[in-house]
C-alpha positions as CSV (number, residue, x, y, z in Angstrom):
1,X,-13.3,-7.8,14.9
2,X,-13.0,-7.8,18.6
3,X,-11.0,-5.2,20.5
4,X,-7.8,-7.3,21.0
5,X,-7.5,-8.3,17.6
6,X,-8.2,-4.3,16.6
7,X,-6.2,-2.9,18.8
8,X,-3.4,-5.6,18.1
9,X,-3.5,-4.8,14.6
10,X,-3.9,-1.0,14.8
11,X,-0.4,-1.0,17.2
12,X,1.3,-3.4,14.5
13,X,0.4,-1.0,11.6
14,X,1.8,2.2,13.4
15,X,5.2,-0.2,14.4
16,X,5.0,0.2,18.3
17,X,5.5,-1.9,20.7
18,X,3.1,-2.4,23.7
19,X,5.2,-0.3,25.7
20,X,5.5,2.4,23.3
21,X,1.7,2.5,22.8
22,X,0.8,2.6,26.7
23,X,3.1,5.7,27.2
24,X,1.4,7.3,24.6
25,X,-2.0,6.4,25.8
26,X,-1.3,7.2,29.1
27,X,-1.9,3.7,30.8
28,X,0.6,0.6,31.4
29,X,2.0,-2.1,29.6
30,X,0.7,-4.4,31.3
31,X,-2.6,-3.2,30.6
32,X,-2.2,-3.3,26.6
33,X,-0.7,-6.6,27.0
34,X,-4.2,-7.7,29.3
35,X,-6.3,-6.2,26.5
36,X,-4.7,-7.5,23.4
37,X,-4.2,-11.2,25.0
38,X,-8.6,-10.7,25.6
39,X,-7.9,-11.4,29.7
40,X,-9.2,-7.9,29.7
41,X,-12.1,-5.6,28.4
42,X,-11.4,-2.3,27.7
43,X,-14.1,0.6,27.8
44,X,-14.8,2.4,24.3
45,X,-13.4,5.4,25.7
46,X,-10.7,3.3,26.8
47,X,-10.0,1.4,23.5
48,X,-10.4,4.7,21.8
49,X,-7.5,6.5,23.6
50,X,-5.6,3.3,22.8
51,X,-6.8,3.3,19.1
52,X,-5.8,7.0,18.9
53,X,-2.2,6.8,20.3
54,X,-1.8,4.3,17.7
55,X,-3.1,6.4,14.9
56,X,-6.2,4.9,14.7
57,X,-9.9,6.0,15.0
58,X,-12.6,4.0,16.4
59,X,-16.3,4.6,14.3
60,X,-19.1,3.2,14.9
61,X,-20.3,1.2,12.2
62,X,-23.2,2.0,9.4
63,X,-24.7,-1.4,8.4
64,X,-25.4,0.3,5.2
65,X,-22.3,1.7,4.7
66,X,-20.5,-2.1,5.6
67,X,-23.2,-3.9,3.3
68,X,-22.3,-1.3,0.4
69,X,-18.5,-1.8,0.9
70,X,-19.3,-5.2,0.5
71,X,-21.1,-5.3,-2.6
72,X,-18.4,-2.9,-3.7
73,X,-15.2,-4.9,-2.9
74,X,-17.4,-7.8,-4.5
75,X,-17.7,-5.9,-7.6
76,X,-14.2,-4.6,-7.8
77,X,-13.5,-8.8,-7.8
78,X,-15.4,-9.5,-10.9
79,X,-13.9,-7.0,-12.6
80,X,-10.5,-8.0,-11.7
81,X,-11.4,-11.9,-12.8
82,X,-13.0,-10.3,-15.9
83,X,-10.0,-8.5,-17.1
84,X,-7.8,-11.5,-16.4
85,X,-10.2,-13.5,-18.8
86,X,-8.9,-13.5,-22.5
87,X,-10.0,-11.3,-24.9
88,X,-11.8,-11.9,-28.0
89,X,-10.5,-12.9,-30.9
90,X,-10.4,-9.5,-33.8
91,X,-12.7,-10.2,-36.6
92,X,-16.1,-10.3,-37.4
93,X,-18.6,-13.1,-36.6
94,X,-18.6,-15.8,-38.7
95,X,-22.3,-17.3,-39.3
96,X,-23.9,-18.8,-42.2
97,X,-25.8,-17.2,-44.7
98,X,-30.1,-17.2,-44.2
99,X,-31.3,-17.4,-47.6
100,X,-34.2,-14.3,-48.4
């Protein structure tokens, strides 16, 4: 995700408005408005105060921790499908007889 659509979601989530979110950040509207609209780059330290006012924490990332969650929110889908499957019939199978 790139730091306009971040921080543009992180300030939706915490219901401010770009003016709210520059006072408590300490910079300008106009200056949110720049970085969410992607005319402007902000620095991390930058983008982390931003991120911060709004509630948020910037982390770096762990490729194995992002592959894991992955797998995980892949596995937590199958499950999901399989529950939704129908369920077996009760009873015993039914097969013929092998003569001994």
């Amino acid at each position: 995700m790139d730091a306009a659509a971040l921080l543009r979601s992180a300030r939706l989530r915490a219901g401010l408005t770009q003016r709210a979110l520059a006072a408590a950040a300490g910079t300008s509207q106009a200056a949110v408005a720049a970085i969410e609209s992607g005319r402007k780059q902000p620095s991390v330290a930058t983008l982390d105060r931003l991120l911060r006012a709004a509630g948020t924490e910037l982390v770096a990332a762990d490729p194995e921790r992002a592959a894991l969650l992955r797998r995980a929110r892949r596995l937590e889908d199958v499950l999901v499908l399989a529950e939704a499957l129908p369920f077996r019939r009760p009873g015993g199978l039914r097969f013929p007889r092998v003569p001994a």
